[in-house]
N, C-alpha and C positions, 0 to 999 in steps of 0.2 A: 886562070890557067885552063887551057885546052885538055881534052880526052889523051892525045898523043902527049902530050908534055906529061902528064900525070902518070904515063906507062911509063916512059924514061924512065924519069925517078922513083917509081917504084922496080925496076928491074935492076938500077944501082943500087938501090938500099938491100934488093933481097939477095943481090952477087953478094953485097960486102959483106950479112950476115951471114949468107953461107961459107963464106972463105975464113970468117970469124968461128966458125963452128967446127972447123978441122973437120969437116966430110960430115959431123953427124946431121946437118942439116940440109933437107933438098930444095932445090929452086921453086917457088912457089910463081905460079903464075898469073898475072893482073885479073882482078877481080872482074874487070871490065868498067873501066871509069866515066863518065860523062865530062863535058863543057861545063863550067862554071855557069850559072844564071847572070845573063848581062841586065840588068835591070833597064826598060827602055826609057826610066827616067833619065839614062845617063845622056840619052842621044836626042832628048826635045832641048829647046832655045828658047819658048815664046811659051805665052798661057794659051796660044791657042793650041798649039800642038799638044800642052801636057791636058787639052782639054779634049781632043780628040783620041789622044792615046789614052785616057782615064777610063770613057767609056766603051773602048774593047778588052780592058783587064780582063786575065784572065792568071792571072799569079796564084790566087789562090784558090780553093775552094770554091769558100763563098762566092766568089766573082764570078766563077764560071757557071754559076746556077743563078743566078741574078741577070735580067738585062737592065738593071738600074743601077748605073753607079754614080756619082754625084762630084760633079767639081766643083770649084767655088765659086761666088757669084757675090757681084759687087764690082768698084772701082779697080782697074788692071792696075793703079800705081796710088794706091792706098796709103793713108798715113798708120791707119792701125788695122791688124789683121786677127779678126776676132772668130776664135777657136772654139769649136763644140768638140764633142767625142765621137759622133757619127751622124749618121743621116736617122731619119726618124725611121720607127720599125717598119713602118706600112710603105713597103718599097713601090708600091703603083702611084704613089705619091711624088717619088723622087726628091723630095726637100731635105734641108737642113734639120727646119723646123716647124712645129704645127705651125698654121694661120697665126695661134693667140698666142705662141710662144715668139715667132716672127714680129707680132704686132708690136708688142712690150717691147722685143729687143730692142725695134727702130725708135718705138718713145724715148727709151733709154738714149739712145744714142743721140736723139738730136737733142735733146738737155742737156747732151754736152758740144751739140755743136758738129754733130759729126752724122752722115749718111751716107747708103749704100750707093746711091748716085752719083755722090763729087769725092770719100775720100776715106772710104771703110770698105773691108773684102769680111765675106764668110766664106770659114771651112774649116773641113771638121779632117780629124787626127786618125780616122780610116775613112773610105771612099761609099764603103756601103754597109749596113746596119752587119754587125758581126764580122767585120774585114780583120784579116790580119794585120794587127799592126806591125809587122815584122817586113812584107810588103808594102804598107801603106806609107811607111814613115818616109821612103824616097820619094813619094807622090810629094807627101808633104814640105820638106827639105826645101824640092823643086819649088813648088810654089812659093813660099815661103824668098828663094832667092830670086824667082823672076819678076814679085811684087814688090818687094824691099821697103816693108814699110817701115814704121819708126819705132813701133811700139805693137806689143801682143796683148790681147784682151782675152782671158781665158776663161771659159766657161764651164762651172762644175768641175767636181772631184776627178771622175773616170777622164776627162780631157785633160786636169790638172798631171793625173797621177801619167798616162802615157806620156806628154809631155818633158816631163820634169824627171820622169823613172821616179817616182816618192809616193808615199806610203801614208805622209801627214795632209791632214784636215784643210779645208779653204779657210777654216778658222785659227788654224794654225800659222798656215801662212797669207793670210791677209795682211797688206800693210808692211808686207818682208820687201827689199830689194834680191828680185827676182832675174833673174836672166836665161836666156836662150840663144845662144849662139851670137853672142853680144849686145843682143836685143832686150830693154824691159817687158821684163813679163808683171801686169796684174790680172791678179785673181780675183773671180767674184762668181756669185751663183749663178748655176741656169736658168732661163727663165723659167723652164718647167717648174721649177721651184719655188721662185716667186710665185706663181700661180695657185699653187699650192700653200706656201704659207704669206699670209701678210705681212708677219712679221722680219720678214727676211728682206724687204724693201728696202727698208733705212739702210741696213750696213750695206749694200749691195750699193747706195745711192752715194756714200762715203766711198765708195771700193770706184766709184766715177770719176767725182772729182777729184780721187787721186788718177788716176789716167790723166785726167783734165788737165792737171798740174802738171805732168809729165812732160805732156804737148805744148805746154806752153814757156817749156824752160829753154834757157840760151841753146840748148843743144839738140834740141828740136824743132826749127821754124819749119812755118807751114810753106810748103814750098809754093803756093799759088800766091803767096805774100812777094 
């Protein structure tokens, strides 16, 4: 709704309460409205466009005190589309994620067969370290619909909980049938995690070969098959 549309209706609602008020009430006059925020996610088509509009954001805040903001990076028509929570803190970096947290991801990933080259994308759930997600979530949408992959691989709690809007554990819903906009979601640690604890491997390596499974049921073939 436009600035002029907004005076309208607010000048019928203050006529009718005044006519409603038998004189005791005076015409109040607009506050002085603005234009609705058209989000320019609405008007890109392609990942290259949401990838040239990504990094002149300036939605929020943060964005506008940042010249780093981070699209995704991977295959444009991906069978899984694996989810962090942001960019790493150290914005002159511009990455997803460190070197060693990147390195393990890709281990991970080809163990099941899958890489950023032929049929995996990364991105994270805001566009730059402390992004609003309230903004970010149409960056993400967007991509999300212009890569259409088969399957979400979600990384960590803070990408689980924006995600999902939830409050419970990756241990909690580990191993849950999970969704997103019709799409499976599995959950499993970040790697930063891994790195830190050993023990968080195994279940993490289970939390795979369910993906694994996933991709290889009747209702996921690999489209290069």
């Amino acid at each position: 709704m436009n600035a002029e549309q907004k005076d309208i209706l607010y000048s019928l609602l203050e006529t009718a309460l005044c006519h409603l008020s038998d004189g005791k009430r005076s015409f109040r006059p607009s506050p002085g409205f603005t234009d609705d925020l058209i989000h320019p996610a609405n008007e890109i088509h392609d990942l290259e466009g949401l990838s040239q509009a990504v990094t002149v954001c300036e939605l929020c805040a943060t964005a506008q005190h940042t010249s780093e903001l981070r699209e995704g990076e991977g295959s444009p028509a991906p069978r899984v589309l694996v989810v962090t929570d942001a960019p790493v803190q150290d914005s002159s970096t511009n990455q997803l994620f460190t070197p060693p947290q990147k390195a393990l991801l890709e281990k991970m990933l080809a163990a099941i067969s899958l890489s950023l080259s032929d049929n995996t994308r990364l991105t994270a759930m805001t566009r730059c370290y402390h992004g609003s997600p309230h903004f970010c979530r149409p960056w993400f949408d967007l991509e999300l619909a212009l890569s259409a992959p088969s399957v979400l691989l979600v990384l960590g709690e803070a990408a689980l909980s924006e995600l999902l809007h939830t409050q419970q554990s990756i241990d909690t819903l580990r191993n849950k049938a999970l969704y997103y906009q019709g799409l499976p979601v599995v959950v499993t640690f970040h790697p930063r995690d891994l790195l830190l604890d050993e023990q968080l491997k195994r279940p993490a390596w289970e939390d795979l070969k369910g993906l694994k499974k996933i991709l290889e049921s009747p209702g996921h073939p690999d489209p290069a098959v």
